[in-house]
KESE-884876 format. One line per field, with one value per atom (N, C-alpha, C, O): residue number from 1; atom name; x negated, y, z negated. Coordinates in nm, 2 decimals, always signed. Each point is the difference from the previous one (the first is absolute). Layout:
k NUM  ...
a CA  ...
px X  ...
py Y  ...
pz Z  ...
% end
This chain:
k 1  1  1  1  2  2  2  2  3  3  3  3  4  4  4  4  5  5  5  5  6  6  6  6  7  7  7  7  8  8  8  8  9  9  9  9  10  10  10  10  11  11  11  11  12  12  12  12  13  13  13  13  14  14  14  14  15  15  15  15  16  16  16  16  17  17  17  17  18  18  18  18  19  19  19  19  20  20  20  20  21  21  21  21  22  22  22  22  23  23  23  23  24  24  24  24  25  25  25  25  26  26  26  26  27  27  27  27  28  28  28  28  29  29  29  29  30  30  30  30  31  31  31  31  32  32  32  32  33  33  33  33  34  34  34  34  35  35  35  35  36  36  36  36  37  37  37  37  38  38  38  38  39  39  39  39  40  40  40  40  41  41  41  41  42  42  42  42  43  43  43  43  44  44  44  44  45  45  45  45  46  46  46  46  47  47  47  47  48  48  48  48  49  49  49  49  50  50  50  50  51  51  51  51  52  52  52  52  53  53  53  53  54  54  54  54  55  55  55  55  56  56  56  56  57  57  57  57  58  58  58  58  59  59  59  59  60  60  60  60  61  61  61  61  62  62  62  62  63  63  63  63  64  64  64  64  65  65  65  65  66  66  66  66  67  67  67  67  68  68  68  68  69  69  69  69  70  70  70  70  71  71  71  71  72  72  72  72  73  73  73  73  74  74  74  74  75  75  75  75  76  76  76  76  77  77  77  77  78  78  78  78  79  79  79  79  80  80  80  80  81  81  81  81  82  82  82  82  83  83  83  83  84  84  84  84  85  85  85  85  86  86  86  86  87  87  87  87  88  88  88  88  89  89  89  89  90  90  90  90  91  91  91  91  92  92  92  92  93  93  93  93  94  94  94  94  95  95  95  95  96  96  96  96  97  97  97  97  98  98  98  98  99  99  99  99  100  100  100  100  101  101  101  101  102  102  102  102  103  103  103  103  104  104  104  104  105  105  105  105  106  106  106  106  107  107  107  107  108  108  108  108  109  109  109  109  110  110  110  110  111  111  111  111  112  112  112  112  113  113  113  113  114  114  114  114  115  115  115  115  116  116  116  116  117  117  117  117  118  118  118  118  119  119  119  119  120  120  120  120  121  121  121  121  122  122  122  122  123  123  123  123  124  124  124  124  125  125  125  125  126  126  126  126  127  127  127  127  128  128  128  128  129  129  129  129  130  130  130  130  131  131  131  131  132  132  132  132  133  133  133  133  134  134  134  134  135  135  135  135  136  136  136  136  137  137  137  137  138  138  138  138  139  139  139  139  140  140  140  140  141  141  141  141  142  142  142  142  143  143  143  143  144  144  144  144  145  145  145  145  146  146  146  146  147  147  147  147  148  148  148  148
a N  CA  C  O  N  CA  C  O  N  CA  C  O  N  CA  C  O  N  CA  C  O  N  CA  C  O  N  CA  C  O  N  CA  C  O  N  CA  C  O  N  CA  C  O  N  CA  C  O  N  CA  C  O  N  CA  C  O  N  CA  C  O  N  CA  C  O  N  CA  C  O  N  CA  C  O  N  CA  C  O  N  CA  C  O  N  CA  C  O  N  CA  C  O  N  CA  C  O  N  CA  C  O  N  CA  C  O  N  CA  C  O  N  CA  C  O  N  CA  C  O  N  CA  C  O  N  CA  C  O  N  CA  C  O  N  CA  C  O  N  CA  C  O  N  CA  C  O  N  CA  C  O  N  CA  C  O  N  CA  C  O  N  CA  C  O  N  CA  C  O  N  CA  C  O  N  CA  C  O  N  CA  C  O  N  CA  C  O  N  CA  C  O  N  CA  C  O  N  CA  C  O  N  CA  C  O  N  CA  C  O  N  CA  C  O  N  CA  C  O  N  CA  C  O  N  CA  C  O  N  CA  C  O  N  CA  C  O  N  CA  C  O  N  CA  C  O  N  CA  C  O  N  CA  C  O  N  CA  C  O  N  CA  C  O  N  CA  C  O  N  CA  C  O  N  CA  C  O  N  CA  C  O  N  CA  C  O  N  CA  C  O  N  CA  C  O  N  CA  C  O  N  CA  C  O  N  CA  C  O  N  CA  C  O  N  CA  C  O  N  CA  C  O  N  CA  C  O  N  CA  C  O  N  CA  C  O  N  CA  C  O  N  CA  C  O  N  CA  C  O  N  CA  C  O  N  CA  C  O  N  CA  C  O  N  CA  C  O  N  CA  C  O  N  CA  C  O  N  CA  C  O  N  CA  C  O  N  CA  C  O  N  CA  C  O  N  CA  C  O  N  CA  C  O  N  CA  C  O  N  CA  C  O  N  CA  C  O  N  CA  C  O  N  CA  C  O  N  CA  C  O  N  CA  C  O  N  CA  C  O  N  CA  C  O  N  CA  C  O  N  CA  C  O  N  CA  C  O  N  CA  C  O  N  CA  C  O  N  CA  C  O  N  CA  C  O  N  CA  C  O  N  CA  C  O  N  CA  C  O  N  CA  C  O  N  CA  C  O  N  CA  C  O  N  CA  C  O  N  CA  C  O  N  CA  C  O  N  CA  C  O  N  CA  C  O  N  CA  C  O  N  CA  C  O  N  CA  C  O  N  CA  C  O  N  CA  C  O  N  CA  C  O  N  CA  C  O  N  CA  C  O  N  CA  C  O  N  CA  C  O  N  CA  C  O  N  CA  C  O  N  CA  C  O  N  CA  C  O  N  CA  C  O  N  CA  C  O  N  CA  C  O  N  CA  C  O  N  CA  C  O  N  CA  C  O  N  CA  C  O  N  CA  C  O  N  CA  C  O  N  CA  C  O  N  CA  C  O  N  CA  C  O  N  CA  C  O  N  CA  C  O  N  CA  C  O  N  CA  C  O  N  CA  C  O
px -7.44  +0.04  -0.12  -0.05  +0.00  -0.08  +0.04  -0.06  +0.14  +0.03  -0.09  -0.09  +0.11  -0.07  -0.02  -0.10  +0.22  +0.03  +0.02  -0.06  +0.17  +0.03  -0.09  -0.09  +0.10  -0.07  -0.14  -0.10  +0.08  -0.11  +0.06  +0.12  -0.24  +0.05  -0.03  -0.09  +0.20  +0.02  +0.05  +0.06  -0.14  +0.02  +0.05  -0.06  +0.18  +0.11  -0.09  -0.12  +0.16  -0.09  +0.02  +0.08  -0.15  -0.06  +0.14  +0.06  +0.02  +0.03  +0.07  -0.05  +0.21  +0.06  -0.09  +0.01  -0.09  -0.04  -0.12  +0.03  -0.13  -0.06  +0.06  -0.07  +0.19  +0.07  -0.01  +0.00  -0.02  +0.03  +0.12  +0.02  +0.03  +0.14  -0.07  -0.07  +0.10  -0.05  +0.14  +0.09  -0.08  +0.14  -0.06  -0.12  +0.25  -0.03  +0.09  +0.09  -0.12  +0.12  +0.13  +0.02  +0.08  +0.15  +0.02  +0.01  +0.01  +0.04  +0.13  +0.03  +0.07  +0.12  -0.01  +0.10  -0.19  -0.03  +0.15  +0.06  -0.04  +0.16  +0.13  +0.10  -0.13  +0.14  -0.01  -0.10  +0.26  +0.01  +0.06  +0.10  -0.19  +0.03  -0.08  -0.10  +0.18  -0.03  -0.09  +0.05  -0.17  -0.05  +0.00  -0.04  +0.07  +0.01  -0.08  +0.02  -0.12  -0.11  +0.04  -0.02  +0.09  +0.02  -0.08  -0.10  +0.08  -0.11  +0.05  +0.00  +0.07  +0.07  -0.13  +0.04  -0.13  -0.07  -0.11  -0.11  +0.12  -0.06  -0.04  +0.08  -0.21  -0.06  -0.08  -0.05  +0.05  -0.06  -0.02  +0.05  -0.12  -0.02  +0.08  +0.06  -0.07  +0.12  -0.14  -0.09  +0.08  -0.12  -0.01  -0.07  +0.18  +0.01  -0.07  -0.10  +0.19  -0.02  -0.10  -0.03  -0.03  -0.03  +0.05  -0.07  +0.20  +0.05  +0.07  +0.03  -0.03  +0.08  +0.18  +0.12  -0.18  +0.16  -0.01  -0.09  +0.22  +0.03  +0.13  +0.10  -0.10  +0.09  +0.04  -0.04  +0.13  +0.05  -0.01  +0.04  -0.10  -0.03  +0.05  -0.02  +0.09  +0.07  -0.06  +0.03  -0.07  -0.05  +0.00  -0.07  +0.19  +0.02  -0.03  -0.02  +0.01  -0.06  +0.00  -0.02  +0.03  +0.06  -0.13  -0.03  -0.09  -0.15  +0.03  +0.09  -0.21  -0.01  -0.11  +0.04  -0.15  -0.09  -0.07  -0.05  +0.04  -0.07  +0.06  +0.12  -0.16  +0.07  -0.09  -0.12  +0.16  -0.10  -0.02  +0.08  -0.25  -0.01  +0.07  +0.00  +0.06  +0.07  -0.13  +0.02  -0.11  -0.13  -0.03  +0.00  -0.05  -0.07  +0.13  -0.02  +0.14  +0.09  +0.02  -0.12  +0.16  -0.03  -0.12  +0.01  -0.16  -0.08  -0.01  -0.06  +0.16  +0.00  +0.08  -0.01  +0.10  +0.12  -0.04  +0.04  -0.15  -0.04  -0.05  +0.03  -0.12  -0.11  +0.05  -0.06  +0.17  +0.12  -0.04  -0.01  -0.02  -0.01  -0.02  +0.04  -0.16  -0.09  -0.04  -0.12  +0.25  +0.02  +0.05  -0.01  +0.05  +0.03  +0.09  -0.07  +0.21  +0.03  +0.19  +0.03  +0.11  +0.10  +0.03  -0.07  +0.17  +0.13  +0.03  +0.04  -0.06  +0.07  -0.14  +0.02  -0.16  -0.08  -0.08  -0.10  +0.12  -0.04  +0.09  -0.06  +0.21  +0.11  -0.02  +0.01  -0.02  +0.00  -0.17  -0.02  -0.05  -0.15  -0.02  -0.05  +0.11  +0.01  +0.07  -0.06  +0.17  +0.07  -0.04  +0.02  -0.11  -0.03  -0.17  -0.07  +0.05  -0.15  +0.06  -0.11  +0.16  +0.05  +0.05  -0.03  +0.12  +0.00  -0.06  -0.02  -0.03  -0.16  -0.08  +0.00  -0.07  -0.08  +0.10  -0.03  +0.13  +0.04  +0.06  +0.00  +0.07  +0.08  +0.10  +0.03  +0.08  +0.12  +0.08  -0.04  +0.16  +0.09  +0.08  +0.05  -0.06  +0.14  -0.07  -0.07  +0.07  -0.06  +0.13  +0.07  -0.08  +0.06  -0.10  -0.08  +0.15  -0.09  +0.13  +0.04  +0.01  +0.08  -0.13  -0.10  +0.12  -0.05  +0.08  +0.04  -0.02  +0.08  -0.07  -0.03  -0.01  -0.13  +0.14  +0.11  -0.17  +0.03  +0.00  -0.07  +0.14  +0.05  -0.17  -0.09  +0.09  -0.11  +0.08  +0.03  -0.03  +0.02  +0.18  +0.06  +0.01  +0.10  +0.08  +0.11  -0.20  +0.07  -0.04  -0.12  +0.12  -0.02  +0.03  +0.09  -0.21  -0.02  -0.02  -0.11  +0.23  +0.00  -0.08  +0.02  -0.09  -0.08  +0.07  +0.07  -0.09  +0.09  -0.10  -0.02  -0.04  -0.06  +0.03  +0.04  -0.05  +0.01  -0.05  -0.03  +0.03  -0.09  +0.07  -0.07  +0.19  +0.12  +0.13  -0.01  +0.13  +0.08  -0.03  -0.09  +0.17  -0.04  +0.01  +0.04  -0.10  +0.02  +0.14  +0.03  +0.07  +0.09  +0.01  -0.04  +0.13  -0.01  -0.07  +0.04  -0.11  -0.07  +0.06  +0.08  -0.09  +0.14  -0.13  -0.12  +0.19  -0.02  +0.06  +0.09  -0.19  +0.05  +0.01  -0.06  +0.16  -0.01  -0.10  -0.03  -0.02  -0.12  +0.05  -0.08  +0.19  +0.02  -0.06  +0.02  -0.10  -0.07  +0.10  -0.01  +0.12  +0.05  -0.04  -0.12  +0.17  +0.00  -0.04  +0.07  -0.18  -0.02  +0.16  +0.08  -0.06  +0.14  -0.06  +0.07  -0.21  -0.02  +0.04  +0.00  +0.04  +0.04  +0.16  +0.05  +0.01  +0.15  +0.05  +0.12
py +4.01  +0.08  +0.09  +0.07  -0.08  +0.05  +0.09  -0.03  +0.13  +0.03  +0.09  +0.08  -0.09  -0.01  +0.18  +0.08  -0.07  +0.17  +0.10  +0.10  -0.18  +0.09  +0.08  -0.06  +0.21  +0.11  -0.02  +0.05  -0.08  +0.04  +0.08  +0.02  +0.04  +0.07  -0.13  -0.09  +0.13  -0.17  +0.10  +0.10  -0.23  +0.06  -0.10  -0.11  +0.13  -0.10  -0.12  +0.03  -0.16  -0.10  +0.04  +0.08  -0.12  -0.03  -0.09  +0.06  -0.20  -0.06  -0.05  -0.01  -0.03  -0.13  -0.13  -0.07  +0.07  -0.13  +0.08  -0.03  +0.11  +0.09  +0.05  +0.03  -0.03  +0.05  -0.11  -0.12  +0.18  -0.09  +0.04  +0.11  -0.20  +0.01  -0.01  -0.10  +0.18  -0.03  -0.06  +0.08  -0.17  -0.03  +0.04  +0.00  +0.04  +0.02  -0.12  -0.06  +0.06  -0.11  +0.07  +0.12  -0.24  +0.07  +0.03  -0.09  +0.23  +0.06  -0.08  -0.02  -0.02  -0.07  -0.16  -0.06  +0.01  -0.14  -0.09  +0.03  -0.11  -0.03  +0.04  -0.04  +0.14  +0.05  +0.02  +0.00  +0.01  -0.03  +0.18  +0.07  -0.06  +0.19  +0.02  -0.06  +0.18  -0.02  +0.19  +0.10  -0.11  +0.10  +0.03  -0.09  +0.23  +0.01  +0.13  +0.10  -0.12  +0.08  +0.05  -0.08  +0.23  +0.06  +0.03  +0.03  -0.02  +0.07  +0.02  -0.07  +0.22  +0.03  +0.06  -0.01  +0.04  +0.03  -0.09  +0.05  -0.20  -0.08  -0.02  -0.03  +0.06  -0.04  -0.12  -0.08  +0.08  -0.10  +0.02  +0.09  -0.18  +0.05  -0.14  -0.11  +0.15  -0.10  -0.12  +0.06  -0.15  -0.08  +0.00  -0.06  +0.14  -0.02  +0.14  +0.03  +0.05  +0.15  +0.06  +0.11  -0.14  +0.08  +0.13  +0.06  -0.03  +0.16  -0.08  -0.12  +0.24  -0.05  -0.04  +0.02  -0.08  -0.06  +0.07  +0.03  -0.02  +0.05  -0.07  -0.04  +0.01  -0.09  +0.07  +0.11  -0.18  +0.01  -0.11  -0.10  +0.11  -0.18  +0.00  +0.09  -0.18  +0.01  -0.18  -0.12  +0.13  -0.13  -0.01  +0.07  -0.16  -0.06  -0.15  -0.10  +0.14  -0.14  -0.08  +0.09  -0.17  -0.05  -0.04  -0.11  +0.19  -0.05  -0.12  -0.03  -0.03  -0.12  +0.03  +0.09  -0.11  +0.03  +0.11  +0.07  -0.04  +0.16  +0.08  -0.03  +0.16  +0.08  +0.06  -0.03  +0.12  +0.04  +0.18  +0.09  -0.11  +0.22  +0.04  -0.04  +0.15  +0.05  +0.09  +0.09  -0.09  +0.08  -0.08  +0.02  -0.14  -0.11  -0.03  -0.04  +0.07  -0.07  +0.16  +0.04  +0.05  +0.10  +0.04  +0.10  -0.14  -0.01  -0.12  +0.01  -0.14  -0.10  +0.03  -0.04  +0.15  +0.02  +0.07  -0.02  +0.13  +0.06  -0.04  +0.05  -0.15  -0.10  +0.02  +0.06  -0.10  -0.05  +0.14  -0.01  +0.15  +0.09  +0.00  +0.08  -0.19  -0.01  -0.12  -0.03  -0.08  -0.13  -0.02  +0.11  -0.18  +0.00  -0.19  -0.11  +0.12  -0.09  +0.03  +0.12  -0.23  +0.02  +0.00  -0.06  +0.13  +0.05  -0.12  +0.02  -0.13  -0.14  -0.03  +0.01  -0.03  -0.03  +0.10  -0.04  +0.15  +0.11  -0.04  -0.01  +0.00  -0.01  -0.15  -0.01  -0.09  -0.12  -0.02  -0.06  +0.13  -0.07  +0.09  -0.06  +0.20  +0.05  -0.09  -0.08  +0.08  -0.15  -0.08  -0.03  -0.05  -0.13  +0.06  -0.07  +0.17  -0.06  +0.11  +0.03  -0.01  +0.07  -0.10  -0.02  -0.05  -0.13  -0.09  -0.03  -0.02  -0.10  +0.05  -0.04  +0.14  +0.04  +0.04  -0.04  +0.12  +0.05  -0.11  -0.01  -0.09  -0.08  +0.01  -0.09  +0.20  +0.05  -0.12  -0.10  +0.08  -0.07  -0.03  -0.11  +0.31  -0.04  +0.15  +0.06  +0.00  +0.09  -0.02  -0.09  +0.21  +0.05  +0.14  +0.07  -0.08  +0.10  +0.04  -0.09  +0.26  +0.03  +0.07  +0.05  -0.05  +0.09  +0.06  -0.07  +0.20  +0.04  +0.11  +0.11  -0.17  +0.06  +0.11  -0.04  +0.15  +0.10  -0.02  -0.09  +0.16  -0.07  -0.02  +0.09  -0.23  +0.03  -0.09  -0.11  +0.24  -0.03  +0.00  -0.06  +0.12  +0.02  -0.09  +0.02  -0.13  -0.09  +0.01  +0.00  +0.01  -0.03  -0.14  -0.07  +0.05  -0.11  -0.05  -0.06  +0.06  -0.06  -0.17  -0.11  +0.13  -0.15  -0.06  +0.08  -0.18  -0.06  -0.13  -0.08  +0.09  -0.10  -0.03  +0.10  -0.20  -0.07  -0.12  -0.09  +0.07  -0.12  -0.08  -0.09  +0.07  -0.08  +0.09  +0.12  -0.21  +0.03  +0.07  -0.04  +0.15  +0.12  -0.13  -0.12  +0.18  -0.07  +0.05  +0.12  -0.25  +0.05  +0.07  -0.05  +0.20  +0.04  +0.13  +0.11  -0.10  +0.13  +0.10  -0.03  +0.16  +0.11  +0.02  +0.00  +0.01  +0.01  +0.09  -0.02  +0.16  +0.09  -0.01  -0.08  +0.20  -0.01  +0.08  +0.10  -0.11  +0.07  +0.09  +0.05  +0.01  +0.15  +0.06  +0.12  -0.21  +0.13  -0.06  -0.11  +0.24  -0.01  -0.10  +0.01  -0.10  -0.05  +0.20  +0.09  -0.08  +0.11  +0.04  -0.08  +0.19  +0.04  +0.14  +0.09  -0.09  +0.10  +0.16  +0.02  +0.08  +0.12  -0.03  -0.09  +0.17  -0.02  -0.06  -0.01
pz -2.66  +0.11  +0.04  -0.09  +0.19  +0.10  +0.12  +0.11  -0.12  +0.13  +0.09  -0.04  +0.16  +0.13  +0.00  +0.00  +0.01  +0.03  -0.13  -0.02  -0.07  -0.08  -0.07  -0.06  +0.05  -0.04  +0.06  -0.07  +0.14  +0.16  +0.08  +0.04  -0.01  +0.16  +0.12  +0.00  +0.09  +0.06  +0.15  +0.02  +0.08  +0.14  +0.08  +0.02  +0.04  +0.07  +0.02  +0.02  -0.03  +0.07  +0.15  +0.04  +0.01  +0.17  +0.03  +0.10  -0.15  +0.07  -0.14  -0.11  +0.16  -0.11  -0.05  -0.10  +0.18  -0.03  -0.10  -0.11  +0.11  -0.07  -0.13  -0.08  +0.06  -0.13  -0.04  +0.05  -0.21  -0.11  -0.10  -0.03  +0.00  -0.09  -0.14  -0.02  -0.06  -0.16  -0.09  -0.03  -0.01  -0.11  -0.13  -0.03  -0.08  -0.10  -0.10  +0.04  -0.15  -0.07  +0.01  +0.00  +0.01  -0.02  -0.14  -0.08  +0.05  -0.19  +0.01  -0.11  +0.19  -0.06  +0.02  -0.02  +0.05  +0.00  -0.06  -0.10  +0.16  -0.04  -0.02  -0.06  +0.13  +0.02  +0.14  +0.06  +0.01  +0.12  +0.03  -0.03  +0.08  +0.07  +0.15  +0.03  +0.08  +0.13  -0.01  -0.04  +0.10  +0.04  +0.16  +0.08  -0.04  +0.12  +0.01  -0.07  +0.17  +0.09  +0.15  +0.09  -0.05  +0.11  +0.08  -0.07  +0.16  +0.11  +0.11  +0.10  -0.12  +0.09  +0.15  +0.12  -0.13  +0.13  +0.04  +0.03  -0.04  +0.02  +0.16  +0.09  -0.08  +0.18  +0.00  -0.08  +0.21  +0.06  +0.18  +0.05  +0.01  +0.12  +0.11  -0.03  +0.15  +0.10  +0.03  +0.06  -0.08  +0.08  +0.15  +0.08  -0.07  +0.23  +0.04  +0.06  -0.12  +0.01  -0.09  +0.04  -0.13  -0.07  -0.10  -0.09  +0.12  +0.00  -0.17  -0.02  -0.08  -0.10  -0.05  +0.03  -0.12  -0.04  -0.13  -0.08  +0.07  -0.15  -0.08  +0.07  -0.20  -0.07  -0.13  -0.02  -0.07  -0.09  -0.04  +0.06  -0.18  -0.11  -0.11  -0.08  +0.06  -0.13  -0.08  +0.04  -0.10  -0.07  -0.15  -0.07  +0.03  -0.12  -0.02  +0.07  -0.20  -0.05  -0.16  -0.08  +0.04  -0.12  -0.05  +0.05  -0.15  -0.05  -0.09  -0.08  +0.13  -0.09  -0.08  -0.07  +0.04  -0.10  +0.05  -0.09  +0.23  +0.03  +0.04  +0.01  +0.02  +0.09  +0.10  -0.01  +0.10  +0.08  -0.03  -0.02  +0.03  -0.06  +0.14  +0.11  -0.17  +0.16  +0.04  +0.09  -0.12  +0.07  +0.12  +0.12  -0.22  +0.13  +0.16  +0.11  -0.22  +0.13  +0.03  -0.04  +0.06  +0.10  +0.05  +0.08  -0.11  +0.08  +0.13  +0.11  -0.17  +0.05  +0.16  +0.11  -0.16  +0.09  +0.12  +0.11  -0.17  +0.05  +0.12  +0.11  -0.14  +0.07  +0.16  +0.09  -0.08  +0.13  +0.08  +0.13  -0.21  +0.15  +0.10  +0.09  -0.09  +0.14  +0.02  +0.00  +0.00  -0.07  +0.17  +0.03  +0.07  +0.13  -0.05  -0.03  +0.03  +0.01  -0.01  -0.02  +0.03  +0.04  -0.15  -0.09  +0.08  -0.06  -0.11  -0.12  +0.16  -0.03  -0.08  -0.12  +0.15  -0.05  -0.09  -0.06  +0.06  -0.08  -0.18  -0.11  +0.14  -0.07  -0.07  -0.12  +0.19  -0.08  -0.07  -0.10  +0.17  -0.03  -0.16  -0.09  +0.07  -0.12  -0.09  -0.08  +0.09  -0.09  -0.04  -0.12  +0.21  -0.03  -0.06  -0.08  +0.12  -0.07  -0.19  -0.06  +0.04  -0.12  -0.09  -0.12  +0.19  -0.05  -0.03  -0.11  +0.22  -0.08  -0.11  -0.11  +0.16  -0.11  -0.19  -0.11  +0.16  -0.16  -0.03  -0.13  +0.20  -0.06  -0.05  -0.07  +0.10  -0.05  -0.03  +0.06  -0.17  +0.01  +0.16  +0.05  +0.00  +0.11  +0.06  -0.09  +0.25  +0.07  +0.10  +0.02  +0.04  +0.12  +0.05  -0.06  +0.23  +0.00  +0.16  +0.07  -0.06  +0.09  +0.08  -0.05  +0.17  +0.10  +0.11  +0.10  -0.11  +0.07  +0.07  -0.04  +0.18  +0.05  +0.11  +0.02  +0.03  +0.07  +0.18  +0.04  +0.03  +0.14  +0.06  -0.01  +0.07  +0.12  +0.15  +0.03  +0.04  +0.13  +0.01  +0.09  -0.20  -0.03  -0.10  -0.04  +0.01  -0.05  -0.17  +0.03  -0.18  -0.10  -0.02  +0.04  -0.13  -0.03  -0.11  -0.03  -0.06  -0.11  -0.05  +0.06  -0.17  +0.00  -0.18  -0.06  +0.03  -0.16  -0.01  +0.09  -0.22  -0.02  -0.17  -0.07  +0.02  -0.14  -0.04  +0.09  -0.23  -0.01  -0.03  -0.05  +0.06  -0.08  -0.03  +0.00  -0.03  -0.09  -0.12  -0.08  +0.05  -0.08  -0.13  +0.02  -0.16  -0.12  -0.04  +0.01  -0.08  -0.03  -0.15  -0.10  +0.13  -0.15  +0.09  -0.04  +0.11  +0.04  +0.06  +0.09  -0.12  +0.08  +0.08  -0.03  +0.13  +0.15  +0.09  +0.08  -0.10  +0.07  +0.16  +0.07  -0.01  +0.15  +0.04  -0.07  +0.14  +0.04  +0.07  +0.08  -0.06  +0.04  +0.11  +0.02  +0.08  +0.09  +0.15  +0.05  -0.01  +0.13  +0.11  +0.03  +0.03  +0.16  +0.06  -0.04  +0.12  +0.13  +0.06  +0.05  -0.07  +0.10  +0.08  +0.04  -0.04  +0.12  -0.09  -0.12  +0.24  -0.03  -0.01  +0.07  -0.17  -0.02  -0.10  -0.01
% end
């Protein structure tokens, strides 16, 4: 284990694609358990407009031999501030590249991005059917109901 960030002073990457994810080995290797990572003030920018988006990320996941340092992946998250792209591809392109690289058994990832133009825009991505035997929490973060 080599990590990138851990116990560095570390300066947001420039860009998602600029971040690096560091994995570490999974301490429960063989056993089947779900870790979940929140990021309730997650940004990003509109690719039309420019003006920001803001989200709620909820990403669980079932490790298979790694895990991910949550340094590298909240620098990773981070990345997105000034990242210019939609709701849908901000949301799945985290998923899928967390997946490739760590290799989880099983990943999900909720995005429950905040109104733009009045409309919220929830995004759902996964890598499969959960493994069976795995508790499987609800990810708890509200559908938008405005004021009231």
């Amino acid at each position: 284990m080599n990590p990138t960030y851990l116990g560095k002073p570390s300066a947001l990457p420039a860009s998602p694609e600029d971040a690096l994810l560091d994995y570490v080995p999974n301490p429960r290797t063989g056993r089947l358990y779900l870790v979940r990572f929140t990021a309730p003030e997650f940004t990003s920018l509109c690719p039309v407009t420019a003006q920001p988006d803001f989200a709620h990320l909820v990403i669980d996941y079932a490790p298979g031999a790694t895990i991910v340092e949550s340094k590298s992946l909240k620098l990773f998250l981070g990345s997105f501030r000034n990242h210019q792209a939609f709701h849908e591809d901000c949301t799945v392109g985290i998923g899928e590249r967390l997946f490739a690289e760590m290799q989880p058994i099983w990943l999900r990832i909720g995005g429950y991005w905040y109104p733009r133009g009045g409309i919220p825009i929830d995004v759902f991505w996964q890598s499969g059917a959960p493994p069976e035997g795995l508790w499987l929490p609800s990810q708890d973060v509200p559908s938008y109901r405005g004021r009231g």
